[in-house]
C-alpha positions in Angstrom: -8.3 -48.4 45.3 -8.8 -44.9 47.1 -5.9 -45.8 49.7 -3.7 -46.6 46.7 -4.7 -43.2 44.9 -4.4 -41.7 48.4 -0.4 -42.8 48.5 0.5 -42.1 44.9 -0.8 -38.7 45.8 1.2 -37.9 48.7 4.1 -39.6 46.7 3.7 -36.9 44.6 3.4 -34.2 47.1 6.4 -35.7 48.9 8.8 -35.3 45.7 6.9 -31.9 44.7 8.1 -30.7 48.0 11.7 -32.3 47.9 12.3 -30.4 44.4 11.3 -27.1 45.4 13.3 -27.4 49.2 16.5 -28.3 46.9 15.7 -25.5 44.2 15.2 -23.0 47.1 18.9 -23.7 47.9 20.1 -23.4 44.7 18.7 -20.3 43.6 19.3 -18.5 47.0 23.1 -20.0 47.3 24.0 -19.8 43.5 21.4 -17.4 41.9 18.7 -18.0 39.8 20.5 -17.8 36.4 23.2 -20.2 37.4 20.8 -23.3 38.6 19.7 -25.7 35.9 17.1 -28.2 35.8 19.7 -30.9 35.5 20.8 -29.0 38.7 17.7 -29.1 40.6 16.7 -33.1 39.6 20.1 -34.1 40.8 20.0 -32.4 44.1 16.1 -33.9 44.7 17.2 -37.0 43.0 15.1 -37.1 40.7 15.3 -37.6 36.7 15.0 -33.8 35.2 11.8 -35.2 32.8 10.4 -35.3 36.7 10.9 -32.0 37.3 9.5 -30.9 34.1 6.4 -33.1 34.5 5.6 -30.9 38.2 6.8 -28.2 37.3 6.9 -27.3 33.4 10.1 -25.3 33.7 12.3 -23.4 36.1 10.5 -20.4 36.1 7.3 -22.5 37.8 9.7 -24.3 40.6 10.8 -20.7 41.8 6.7 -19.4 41.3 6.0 -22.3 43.4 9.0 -21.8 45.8 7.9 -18.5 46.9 4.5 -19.6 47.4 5.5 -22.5 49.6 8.2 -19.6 51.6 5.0 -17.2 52.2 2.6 -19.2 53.4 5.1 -21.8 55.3 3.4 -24.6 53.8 2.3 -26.0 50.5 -1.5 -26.1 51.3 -3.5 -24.2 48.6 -4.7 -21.5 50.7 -4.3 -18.1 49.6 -2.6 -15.5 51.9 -5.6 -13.8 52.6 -7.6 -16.6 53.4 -4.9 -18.5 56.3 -6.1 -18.3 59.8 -4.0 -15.3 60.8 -5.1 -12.9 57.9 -9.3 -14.1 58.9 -8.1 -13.3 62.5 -6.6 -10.0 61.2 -9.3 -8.9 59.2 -12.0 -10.2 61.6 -10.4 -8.4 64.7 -12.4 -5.4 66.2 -9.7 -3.4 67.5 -7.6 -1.7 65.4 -4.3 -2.0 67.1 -4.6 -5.3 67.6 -5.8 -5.9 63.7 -2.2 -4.4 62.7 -0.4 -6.0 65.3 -1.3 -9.4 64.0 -1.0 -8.1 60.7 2.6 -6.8 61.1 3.7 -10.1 63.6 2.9 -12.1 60.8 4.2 -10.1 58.4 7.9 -10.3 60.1 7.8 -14.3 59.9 6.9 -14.6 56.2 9.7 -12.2 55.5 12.1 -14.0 58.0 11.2 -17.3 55.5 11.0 -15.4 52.2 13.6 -12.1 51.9 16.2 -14.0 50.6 14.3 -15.6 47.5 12.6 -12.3 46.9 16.1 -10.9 46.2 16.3 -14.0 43.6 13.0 -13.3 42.3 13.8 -9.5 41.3 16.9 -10.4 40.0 15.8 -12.7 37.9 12.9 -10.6 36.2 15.5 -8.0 35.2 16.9 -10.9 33.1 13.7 -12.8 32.5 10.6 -11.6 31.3 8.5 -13.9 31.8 9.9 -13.9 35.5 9.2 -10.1 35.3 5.5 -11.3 34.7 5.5 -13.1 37.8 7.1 -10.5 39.8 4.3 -8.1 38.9 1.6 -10.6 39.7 3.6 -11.3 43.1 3.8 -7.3 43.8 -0.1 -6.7 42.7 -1.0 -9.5 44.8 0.7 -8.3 47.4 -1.1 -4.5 47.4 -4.1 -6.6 47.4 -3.9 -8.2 50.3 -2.3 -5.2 52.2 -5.1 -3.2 51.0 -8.0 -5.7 52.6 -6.6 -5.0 55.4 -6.9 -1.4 55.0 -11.1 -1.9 54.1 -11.0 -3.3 57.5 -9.1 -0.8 59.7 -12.1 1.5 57.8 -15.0 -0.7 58.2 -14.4 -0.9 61.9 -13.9 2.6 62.0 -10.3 2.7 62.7 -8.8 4.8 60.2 -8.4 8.8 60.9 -10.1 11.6 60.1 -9.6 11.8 55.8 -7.1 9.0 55.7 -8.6 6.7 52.7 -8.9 2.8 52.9 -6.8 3.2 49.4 -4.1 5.5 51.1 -3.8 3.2 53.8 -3.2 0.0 51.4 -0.4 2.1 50.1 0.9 3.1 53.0 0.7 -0.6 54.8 2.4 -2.1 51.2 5.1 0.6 51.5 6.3 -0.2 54.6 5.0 -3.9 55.2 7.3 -5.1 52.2 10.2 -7.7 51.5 12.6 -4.5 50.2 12.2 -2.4 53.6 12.8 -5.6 56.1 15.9 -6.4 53.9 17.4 -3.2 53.9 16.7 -3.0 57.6 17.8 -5.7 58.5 20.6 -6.9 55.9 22.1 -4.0 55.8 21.3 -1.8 58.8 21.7 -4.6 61.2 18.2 -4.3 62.7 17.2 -7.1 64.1 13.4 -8.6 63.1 11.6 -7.7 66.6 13.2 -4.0 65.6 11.8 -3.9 62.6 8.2 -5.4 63.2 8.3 -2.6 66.2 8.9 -0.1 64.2 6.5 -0.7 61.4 3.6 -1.6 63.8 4.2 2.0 65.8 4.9 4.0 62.5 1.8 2.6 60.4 -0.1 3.4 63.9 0.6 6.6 64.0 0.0 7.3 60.0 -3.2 5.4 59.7 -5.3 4.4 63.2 -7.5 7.2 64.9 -6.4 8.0 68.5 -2.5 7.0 68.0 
């Protein structure tokens, strides 16, 4: 009984996945306003009451799209709780805190630039979308600013530069909107952009840079 629960579950998983990889397409080659449901279950090949059943509607396959694109798998593991962002915030030199940070930081954008430029698109259409953009951008500061508490806890912050000021300054820089327009439109390539944002937040926040 518990290897046949066991299969139907990763049956599940397996057709979960295979909607939100064709959704991702569609809403990054077409836009979110153009795909349909009827879209999305014919590419998976599915029937569309399948989709519904996972998903509810098309606003959760893109929620769960981006989550999938950020954390490069579909584990349930918040962002701040993966192995990189512990070894992050459980490093005890500053530098090396941000560097991991930032590294990171460049691969999840590399995955998920282009279906954040779906995402804001679509909550100037959608407000419920808009909802989930907000929640995506709070979340976001949050985790950015953890980091922050750290690069103060261990002493690495300078002289009146506050753990809240930091988080600002690391969300500011360390976002979807600045690697795009870097490197969409400026032609920077990732490794220049990660570079850059590693030395410039080291020279705004860490004592000693």
């Amino acid at each position: 009984m518990d290897r046949v629960k066991s299969r139907r579950a990763e049956q599940r998983r397996t057709t979960r996945r295979r909607i939100v990889e064709e959704a991702l397409r569609l809403f990054v080659g077409q836009g979110y306003a153009a795909t349909t449901l009827e879209q999305i279950a014919d590419r998976a090949g599915v029937a569309v009451q399948t989709v519904y059943f996972h998903f509810g509607n098309k606003r959760g396959v893109l929620a769960e799209g981006l989550d999938v694109l950020t954390a490069g798998d579909d584990e349930p593991v918040p962002l701040i709780e993966r192995p990189w962002a512990l070894q992050a915030t459980g490093e005890p030199d500053p530098a090396g805190s941000l560097r991991i940070w930032v590294g990171n930081a460049r691969m999840i954008f590399e995955r998920v630039a282009p279906l954040m430029r779906v995402l804001r698109d679509a909550a100037g259409a959608d407000p419920e979308m808009a909802v989930t953009w907000e929640t995506n951008q709070r979340q976001r500061h949050a985790d950015h600013l953890a980091l922050a508490r750290h690069l103060a806890e261990i002493g690495g912050l300078r002289d009146g530069m506050s753990s809240e000021r930091a988080g600002d300054l690391v969300y500011a820089l360390v976002s979807p909107e600045t690697y795009q327009l870097l490197t969409e439109q400026r032609r920077w390539s990732p490794a220049e952009w990660e570079s850059w944002v590693y030395e410039t937040l080291s020279r705004s926040l860490l004592r000693g840079c």
